[in-house]
C-alpha positions in Angstrom: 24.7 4.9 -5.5 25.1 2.3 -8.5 22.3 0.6 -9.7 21.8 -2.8 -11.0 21.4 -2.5 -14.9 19.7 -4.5 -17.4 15.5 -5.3 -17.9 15.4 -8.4 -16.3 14.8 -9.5 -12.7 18.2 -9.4 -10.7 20.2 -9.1 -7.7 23.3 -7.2 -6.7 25.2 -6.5 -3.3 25.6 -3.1 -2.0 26.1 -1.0 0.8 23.4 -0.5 3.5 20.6 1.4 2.1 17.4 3.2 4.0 14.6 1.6 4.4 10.6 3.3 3.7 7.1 1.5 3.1 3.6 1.1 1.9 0.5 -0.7 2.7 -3.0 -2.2 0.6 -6.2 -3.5 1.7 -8.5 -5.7 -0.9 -11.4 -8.3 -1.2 -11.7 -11.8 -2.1 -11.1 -14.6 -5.1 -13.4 -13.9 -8.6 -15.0 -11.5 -7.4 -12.2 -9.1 -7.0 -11.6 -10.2 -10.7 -14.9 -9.5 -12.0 -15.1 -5.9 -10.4 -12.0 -5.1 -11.5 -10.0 -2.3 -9.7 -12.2 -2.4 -6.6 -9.6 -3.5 -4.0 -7.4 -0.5 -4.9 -10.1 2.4 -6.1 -12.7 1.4 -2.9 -15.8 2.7 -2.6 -17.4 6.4 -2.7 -18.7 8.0 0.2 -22.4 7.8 0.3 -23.3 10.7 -0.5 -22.2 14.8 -1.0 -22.3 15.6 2.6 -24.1 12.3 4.7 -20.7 12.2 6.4 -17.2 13.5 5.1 -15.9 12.2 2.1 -13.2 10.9 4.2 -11.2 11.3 7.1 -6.9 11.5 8.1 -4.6 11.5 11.3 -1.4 10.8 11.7 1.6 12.3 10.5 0.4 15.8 8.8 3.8 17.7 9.0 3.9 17.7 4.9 0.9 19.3 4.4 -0.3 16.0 3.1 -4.3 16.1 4.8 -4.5 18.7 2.3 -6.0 21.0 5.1 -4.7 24.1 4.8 -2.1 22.9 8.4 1.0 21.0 8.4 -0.2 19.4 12.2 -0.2 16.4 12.8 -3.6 15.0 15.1 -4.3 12.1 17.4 -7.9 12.1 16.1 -9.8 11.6 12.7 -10.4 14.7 11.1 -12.8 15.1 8.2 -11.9 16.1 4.6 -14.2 17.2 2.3 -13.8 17.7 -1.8 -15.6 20.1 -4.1 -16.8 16.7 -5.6 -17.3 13.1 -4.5 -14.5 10.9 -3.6 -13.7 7.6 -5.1 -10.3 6.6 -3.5 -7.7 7.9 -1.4 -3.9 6.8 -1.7 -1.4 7.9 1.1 2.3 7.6 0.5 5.1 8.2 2.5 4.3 11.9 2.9 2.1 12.8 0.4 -1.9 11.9 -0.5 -3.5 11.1 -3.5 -7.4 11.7 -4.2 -9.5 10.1 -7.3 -12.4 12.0 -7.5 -15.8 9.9 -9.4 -14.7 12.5 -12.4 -11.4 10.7 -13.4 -9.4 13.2 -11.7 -6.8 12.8 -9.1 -6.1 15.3 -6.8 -2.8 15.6 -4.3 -1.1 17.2 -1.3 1.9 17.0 0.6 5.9 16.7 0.2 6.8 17.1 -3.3 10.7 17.0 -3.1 10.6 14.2 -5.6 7.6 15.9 -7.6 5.1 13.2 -6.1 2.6 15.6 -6.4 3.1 15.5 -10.5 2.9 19.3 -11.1 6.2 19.5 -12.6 7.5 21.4 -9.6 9.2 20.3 -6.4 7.1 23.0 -4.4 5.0 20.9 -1.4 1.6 22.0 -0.7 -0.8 21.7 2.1 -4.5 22.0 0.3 -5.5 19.8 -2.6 -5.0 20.7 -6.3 -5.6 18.7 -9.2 -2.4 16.4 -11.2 -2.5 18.2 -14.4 -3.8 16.5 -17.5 -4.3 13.3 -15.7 -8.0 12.3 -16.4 -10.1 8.8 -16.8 -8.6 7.3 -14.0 -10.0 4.7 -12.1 -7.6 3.4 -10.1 -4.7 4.8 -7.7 -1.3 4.0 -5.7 0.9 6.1 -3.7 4.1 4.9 -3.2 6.6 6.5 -0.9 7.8 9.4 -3.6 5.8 8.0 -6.8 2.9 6.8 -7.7 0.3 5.1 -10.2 -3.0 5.8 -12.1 -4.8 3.3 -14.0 -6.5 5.0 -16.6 -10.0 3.6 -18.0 -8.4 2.3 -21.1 -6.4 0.2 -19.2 -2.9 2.5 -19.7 -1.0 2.7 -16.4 0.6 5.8 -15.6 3.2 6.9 -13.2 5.3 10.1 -11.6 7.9 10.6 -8.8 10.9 9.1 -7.9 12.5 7.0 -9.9 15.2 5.7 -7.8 14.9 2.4 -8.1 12.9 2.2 -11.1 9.8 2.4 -9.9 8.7 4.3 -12.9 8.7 1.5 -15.0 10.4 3.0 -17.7 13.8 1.4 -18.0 15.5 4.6 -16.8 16.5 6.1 -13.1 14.9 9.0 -14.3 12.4 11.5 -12.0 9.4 11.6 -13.6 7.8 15.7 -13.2 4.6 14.9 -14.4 2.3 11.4 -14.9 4.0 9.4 -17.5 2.9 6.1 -19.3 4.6 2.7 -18.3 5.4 0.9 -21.1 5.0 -2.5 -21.6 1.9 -3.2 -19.1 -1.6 -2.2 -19.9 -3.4 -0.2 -22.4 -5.6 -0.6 -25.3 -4.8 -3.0 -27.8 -3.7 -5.6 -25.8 -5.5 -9.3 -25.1 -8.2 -9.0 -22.2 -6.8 -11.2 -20.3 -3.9 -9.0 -20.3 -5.8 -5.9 -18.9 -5.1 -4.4 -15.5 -7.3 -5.2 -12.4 -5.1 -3.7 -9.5 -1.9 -2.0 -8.6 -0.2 -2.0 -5.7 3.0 0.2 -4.9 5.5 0.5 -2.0 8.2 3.0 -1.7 10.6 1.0 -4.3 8.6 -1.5 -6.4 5.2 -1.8 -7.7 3.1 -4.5 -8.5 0.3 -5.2 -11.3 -2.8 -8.2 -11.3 -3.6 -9.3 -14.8 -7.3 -10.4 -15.4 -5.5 -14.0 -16.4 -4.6 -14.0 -12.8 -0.7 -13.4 -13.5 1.3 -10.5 -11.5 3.7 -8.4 -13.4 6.4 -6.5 -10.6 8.8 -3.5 -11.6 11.7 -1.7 -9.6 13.8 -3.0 -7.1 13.5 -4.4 -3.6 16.2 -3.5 -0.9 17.0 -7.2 0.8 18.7 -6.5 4.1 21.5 -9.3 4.6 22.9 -8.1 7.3 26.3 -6.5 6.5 24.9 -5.7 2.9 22.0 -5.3 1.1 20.9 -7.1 -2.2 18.6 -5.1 -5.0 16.0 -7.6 -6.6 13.6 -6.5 -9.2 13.6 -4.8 -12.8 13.5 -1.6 -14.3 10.7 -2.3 -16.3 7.1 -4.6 -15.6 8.0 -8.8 -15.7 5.6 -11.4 -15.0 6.6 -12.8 -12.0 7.5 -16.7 -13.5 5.6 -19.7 -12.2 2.8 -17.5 -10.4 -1.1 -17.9 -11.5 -4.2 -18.0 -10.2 -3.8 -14.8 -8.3 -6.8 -12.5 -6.9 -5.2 -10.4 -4.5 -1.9 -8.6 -4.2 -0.2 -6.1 -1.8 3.0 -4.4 -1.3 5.2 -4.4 2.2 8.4 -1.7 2.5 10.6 -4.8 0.7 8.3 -7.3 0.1 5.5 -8.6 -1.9 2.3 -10.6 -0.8 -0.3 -12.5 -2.8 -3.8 -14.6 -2.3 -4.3 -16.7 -4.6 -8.0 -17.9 -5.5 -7.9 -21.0 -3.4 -7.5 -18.2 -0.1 -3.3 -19.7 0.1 -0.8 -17.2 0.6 2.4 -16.7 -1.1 5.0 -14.0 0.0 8.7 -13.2 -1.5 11.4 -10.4 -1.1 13.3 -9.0 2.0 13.1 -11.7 5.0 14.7 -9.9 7.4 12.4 -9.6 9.9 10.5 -13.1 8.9 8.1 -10.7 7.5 7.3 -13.3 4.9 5.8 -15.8 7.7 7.5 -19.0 6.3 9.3 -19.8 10.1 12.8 -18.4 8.5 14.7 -15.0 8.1 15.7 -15.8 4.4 15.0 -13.9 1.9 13.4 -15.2 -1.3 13.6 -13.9 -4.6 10.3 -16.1 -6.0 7.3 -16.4 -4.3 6.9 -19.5 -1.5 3.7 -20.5 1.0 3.2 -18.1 4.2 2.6 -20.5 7.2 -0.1 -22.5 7.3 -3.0 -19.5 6.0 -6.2 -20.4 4.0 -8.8 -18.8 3.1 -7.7 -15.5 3.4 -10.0 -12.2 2.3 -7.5 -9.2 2.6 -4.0 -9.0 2.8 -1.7 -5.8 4.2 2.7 -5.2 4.8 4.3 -2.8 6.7 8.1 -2.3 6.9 8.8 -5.5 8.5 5.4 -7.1 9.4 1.7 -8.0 7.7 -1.1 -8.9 8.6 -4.0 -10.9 6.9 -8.1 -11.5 7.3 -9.7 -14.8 7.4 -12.9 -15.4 5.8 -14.3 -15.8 9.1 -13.3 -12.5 10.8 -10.3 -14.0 12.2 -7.2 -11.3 11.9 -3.2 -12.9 11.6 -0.2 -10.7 11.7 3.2 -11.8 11.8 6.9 -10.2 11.2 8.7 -7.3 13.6 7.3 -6.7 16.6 9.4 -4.2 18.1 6.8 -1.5 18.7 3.9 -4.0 19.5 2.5 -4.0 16.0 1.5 -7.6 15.8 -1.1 -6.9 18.6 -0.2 -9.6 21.0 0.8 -7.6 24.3 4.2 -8.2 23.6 7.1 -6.8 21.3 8.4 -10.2 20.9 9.0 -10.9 16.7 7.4 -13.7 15.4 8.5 -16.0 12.1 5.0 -17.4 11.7 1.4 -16.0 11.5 -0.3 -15.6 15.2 -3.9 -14.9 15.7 -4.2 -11.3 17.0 -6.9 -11.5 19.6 -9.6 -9.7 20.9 -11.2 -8.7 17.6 -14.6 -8.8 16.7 -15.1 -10.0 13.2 -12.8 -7.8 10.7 -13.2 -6.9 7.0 -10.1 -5.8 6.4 -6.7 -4.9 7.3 -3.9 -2.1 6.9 -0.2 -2.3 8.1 1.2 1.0 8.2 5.0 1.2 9.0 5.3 0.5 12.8 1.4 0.1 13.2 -1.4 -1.7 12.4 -5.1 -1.2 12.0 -8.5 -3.1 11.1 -11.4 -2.6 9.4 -14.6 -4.1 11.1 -17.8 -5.8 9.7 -19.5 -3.4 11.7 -18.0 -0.4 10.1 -15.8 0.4 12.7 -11.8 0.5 13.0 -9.0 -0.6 15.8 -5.3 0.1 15.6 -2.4 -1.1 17.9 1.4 -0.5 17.5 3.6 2.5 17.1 1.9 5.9 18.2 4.5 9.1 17.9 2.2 10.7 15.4 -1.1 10.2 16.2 -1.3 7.3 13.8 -3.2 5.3 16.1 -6.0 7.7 16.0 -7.1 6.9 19.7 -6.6 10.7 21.2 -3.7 9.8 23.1 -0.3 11.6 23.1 2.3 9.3 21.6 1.2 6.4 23.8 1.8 3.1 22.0 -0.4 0.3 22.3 0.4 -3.9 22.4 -3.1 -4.6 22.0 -6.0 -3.7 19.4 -7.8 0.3 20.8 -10.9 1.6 19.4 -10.4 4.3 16.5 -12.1 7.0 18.0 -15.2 8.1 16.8 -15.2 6.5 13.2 -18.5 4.4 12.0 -19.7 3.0 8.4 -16.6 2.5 6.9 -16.0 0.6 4.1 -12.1 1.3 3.3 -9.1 2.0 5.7 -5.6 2.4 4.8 -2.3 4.3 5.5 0.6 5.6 3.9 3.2 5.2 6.7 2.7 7.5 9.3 -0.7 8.5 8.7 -4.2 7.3 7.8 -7.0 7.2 5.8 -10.3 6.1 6.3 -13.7 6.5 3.8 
């Protein structure tokens, strides 16, 4: 395949390409600022052994529950660490784990040395990424990832397809390397890292000044061809401040700014960026009519948001009944999902969708051939919102595509 060249942001036609995903979950306005990395590192379980440090289902076929199996389950099953967990980062087939050490642990599919060993060798039990240490932040991507070190240096490893690495090259990357250009110690504070978030191609960075830096490129579906928009190393996105929250779909990007607006740009095709149209847009524009939005999640062609008052939004592809409605009917807008009772957060996996709720609990709707729905049933998708089953006092939910995470 040729690739765009050049550093700076960019489109170009080319054939049809395949299309993978991501997801995020985060909090709200200054306070996300002040704590820092918090909407991508999470919270630590409570303690050693009150309850697991966290739990998966979904797609396990790559080893990635890091359970000794390569099964996939229907049903939360509980993961414990030699030491406590901070965060846990799921990517397309693999799982990252940030331990309250500094360390980051991983399982799963390693055909793109995800797992940042050096080797392409896929493993189905945790192990530790070598000589990565003093992290305090994490992001699986489809086949890469990032690390935010304490000092502020950002790291990355995997594919490098589409430059995700940051680096200025379409070079794999074996083992954690640094991304130039973004982060790290010497730099102006308000220039310091305060979240990443990473899809399969792209990855974004939140400044403490409330600017967004974005790297790689984004696959825009028109329809007979595709257009690749992005950079193969980090650029502030132009014109875009006042930021607090940001999130990655499969091919497109998502912000909250501190007034609780939304602002959304990349692939369209779906009307996954919830302006009423299928066009794509290569700079960020208003999504509907949201305010005051909390947390902020994008699938493969949908997304879905929290309202400061509990109220949950999705909009986009609907095709397997992921926007929650009882139908599989897409819409260009957001659309209250109903029948949920006061949500803290959100997570849009690639076909599903799931909630976090104030009361520590989780629901998910959508897509279901893996388990990912975590309800016990066998492959049975749903068009509404279902109980998790058996999952209480959480305080972070996510997913990496096919399976799921919850601490």
């Amino acid at each position: 395949m040729q690739h765009p060249a050049g550093q700076t942001w960019s489109s170009r036609l080319l054939a049809s390409a395949p299309r993978t995903g991501e997801k995020m979950r985060g909090s709200f306005l200054k306070i996300l600022l002040a704590a820092a990395v918090v909407c991508v590192a999470g919270a630590s379980a409570a303690s050693a052994r009150e309850k697991p440090d966290f739990y998966v289902w979904g797609d396990g076929h790559f080893g990635q529950f890091g359970n000794g199996t390569n099964e996939t389950s229907n049903l939360p099953i509980a993961v414990n660490l030699p030491k406590k967990v901070r965060a846990v980062s799921a990517g397309a087939a693999h799982m990252l784990v940030l331990l309250e050490d500094g360390t980051v642990w991983a399982a799963g599919a390693n055909f793109y040395y995800q797992l940042g060993d050096g080797t392409t060798t896929p493993r189905n039990t945790f192990a530790p990424v070598p000589g990565l240490r003093h992290v305090k932040a994490i992001a699986a991507g489809g086949e890469s990832n990032l690390a935010l070190l304490d000092n502020g240096t950002l790291m990355a490893w995997g594919s490098n397809q589409y430059g995700e690495i940051g680096d200025g090259t379409y070079d794999l990357a074996p083992t954690p390397k640094v991304v130039p250009g973004i982060g790290g110690p010497g730099r102006r504070q308000s220039k310091d890292i305060v979240s990443i978030a990473k899809s399969g191609e792209h990855c974004l960075a939140l400044l403490r000044d409330g600017t967004v830096m974005q790297w790689g490129y984004m696959i825009v579906d028109l329809g007979f061809f595709n257009t690749l928009i992005g950079s193969l190393t980090p650029q502030e996105i132009p014109n875009l401040n006042h930021v607090a929250l940001i999130a990655t779909g499969t091919q497109s990007n998502y912000v909250v700014l501190e007034n609780g607006n939304v602002l959304a740009w990349g692939d369209n095709y779906y009307g996954q960026l919830g302006d009423g149209t299928t066009e794509f847009r290569d700079f960020p524009l208003r999504v509907g009519n949201l305010r005051d939005i909390v947390a902020i999640s994008g699938g493969v062609g949908h997304a879905l948001a929290v309202r400061a008052d509990g109220r949950v939004y999705a909009w986009g592809l609907n095709d397997s009944g992921q926007l929650g409605d009882g139908t599989t009917d897409s819409q260009l807008l957001p659309q209250v999902v109903r029948n949920i009772p006061d949500a803290d957060g959100v997570a849009a996996g690639y076909y599903h969708s799931m909630v976090l709720l104030s009361n520590g609990m989780a629901m998910s709707w959508g897509e279901n051939f893996d388990g990912q729905l975590g309800d016990g049933s066998d492959q049975t998708g749903r068009l509404t919102p279902v109980p998790v089953f058996g999952l209480k006092k959480l305080k972070v939910l996510s997913t990496g595509g096919w399976q799921c995470v919850a601490q």
